[in-house]
N, C-alpha and C positions, 0 to 999 in steps of 0.2 A: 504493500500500500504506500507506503515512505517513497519507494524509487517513485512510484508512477505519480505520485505527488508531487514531488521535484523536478520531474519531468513535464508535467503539465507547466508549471512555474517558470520555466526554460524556456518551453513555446510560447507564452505569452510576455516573457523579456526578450524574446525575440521579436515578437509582433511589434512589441513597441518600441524596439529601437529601428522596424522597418518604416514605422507610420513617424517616429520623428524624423530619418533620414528625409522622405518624403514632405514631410513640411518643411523641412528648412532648406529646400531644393526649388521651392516653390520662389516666384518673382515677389511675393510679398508676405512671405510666414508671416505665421499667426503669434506671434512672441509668448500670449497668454496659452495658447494650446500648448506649444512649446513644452512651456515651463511645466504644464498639470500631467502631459506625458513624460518628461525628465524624472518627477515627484513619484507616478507611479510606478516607473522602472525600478526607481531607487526601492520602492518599498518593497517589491517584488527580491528587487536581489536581496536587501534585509533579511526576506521572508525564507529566501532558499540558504541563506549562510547559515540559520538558524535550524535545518534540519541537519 
């Protein structure tokens, strides 16, 4: 259960460092989106250091 937990958590700090590359690639990022996807990445890896 623990691996495929952590693994799930991997795929979605993937997704979201593809959806910020994607914004900030953009002619006029969203600096607020930005920022509240940086936030959840971070939480996310907290979350995976912590198993």
């Amino acid at each position: 259960m623990q691996a495929s937990h952590q693994a799930a958590l991997q795929t979605k700090h993937a997704v979201l460092d593809q959806r910020l590359e994607q914004e900030s690639q953009r002619p006029a990022p969203d600096m607020l989106m930005i920022a509240d996807l940086k936030k959840q990445k971070l939480r996310l890896k907290q979350e995976i250091e912590r198993i």
